[in-house]
N, C-alpha and C positions, 0 to 999 in steps of 0.2 A: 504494500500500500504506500504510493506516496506521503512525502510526509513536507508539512511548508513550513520554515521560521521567519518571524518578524524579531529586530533584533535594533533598537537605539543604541548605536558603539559610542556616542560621546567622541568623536572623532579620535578616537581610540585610545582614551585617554581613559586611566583606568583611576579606581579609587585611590590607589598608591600611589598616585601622582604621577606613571610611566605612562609612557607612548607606547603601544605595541600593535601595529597591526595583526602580526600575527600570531599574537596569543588570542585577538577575539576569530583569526580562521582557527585556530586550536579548538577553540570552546564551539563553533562551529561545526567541526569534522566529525567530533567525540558524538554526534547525533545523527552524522550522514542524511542530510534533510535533500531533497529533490530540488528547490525552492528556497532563497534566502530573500528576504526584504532587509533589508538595512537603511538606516536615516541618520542623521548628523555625520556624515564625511567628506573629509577635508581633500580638495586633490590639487596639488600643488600649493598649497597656503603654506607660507613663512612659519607660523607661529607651531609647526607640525615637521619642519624639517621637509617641504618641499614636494612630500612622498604623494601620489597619486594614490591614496587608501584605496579606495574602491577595486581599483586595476590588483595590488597587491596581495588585495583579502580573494579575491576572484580567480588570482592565478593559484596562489598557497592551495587553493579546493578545487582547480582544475577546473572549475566552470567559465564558463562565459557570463558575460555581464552587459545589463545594460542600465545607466546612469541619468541623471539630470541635477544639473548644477541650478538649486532654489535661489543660491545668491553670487554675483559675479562682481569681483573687485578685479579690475586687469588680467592678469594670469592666474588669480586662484579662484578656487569653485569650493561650493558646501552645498550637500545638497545627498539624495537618496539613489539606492540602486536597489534593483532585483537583479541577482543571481538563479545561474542555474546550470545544470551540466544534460537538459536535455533541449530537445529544439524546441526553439523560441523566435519569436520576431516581437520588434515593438511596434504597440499601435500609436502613442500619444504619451509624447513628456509637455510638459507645461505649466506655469502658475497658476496657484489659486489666488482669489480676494486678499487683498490684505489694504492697510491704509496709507498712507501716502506723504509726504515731506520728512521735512529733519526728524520727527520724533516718532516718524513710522515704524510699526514694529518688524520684524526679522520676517523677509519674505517667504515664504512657504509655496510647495509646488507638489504634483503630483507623479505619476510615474505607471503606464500599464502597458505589460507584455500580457501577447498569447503565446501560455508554454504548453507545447503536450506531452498528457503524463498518461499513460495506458493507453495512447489511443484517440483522446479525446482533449482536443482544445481549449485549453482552461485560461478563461480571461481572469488577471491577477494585477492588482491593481495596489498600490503602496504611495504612503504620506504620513506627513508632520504635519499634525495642526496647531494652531500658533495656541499662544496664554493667555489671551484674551476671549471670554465668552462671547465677544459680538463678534469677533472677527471667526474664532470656530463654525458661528453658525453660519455665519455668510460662505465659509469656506465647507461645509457639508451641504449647502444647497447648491453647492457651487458641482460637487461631487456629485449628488443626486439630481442631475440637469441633464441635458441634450448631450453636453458633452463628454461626459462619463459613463456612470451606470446607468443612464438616457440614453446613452449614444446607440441607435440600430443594430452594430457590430459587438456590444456587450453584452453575450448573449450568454445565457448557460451553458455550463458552469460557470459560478463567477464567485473570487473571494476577495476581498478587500481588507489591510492590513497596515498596521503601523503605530506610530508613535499619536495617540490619537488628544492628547494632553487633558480629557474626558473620561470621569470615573461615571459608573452605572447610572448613576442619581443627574447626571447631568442634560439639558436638553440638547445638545450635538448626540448623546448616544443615544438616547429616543429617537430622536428624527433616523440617525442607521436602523436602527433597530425595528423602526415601521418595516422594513424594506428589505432588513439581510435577518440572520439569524445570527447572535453573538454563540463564538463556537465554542466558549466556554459555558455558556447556556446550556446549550446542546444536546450536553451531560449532565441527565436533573440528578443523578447519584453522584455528580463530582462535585465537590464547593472549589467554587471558582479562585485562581491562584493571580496574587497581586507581582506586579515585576518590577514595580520602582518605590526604595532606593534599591538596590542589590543588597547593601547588606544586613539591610531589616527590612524585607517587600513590608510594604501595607497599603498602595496602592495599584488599583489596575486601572492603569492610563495606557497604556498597549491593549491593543485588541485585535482579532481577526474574525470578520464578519462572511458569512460564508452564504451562499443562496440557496436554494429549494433540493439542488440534485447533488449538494455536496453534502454527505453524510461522515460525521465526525465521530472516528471509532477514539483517538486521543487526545487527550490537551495535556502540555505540559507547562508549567512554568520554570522553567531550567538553574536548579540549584548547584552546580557543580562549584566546588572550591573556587576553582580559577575562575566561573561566571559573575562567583559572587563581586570577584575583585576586576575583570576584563574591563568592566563600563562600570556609569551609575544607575544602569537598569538590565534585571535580567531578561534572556531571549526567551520567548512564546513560541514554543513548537504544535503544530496541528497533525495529526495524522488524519487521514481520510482516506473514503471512497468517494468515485464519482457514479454517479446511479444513473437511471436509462434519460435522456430527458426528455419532458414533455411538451412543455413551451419555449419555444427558441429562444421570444424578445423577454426581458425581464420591464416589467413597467414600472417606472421608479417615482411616477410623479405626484400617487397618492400621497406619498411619504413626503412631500413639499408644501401639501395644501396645509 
């Protein structure tokens, strides 16, 4: 069964204060995931030693990659990648909503590849929503519109994943949650596992929302020694099946009204 991680590396800056790319491909590997989502990486930034993260954490796991830089200063990039070591193509990187001058908050964007995994093409879709609750929400309608989980070509299978900076009680995960299935839900016998800070979890601001024909046989929230210390949140592994499907388009706009 495939299996997918979402995973904020903190531009891989770990609780101990180190840089390591790849101890977070280590903490990575130890799960053999189909599928990585990753957010906060630095590629080419000064303040990181220059390193291309994304590219490095991608080769260390032998996958391919594909990226989008949410904020762009000259030659350095920050910003999200999915990973993967089977066939993929991207359909759409681009920005979400955010607000605008000098004291504008830190740009956000998104990120969706179709990768196939048994067979069947799984649209997969990963983001960092920002800290502010109006800008969240604008950036989750932003999600659930024409040009995302709207979009004609988003069709079943579909999971969406990432640093979502929204705990359960919040209204950005209601408005998902109209619409996808939290895959930690999923499991009414599992209580659900929080992944930030790493080394006392007590929140679940990561999530991975999953639709109709994605049935979740796992959830993990990833405790491993070295997770605890890699970043300052731990990685959300999913294990799944993909079931027969029935409706192609997924209609996302109930969940906007």
């Amino acid at each position: 069964m495939p299996r997918i991680l979402t995973y904020n590396v903190r531009r891989c800056l770990g609780t101990d204060g180190r840089l390591s790319p790849g101890r977070i491909a280590d903490v990575i590997a130890a799960y053999e995931p189909d599928v990585v989502a990753l957010q906060e990486l630095d590629v080419g930034r000064v303040r990181t030693g220059s390193v291309d993260q994304a590219h490095a954490i991608a080769q260390a796991l032998g996958m391919q990659m594909h990226f989008h830089a949410s904020l762009r200063v000259l030659e350095e990039e920050y910003g999200n990648a999915i990973l993967t070591h089977r066939p993929s193509r991207l359909v759409k990187a681009g920005p979400l909503p955010g607000g605008t001058g000098r004291f504008a908050p830190e740009p956000r964007g998104a990120l969706w590849a179709s990768i196939n995994l048994g067979g069947t093409d799984v649209q997969i879709i990963t983001t960092h929503l920002g800290l502010r609750r109006s800008e969240r929400l604008a950036q989750v309608d932003c999600l659930l519109g024409p040009q995302w989980l709207g979009h004609p070509a988003c069709r079943e299978p579909v999971i969406l994943l990432g640093d979502f900076n929204a705990s359960p009680r919040s209204r950005a995960y209601r408005r998902l949650t109209a619409y996808l299935r939290d895959a930690q839900v999923a499991l009414p016998l599992q209580r659900a596992q929080p992944t930030f800070p790493s080394r006392l979890p007590m929140l679940r601001i990561d999530h991975a929302f999953v639709s109709r024909s994605i049935h979740v046989v796992r959830v993990e929230s990833l405790r491993s020694p070295a997770a605890r210390v890699a970043s300052d949140h731990l990685p959300l592994m999913v294990e799944f099946q993909v079931m027969p499907v029935r409706s192609h388009k997924i209609d996302a706009e109930h969940a906007r009204e």
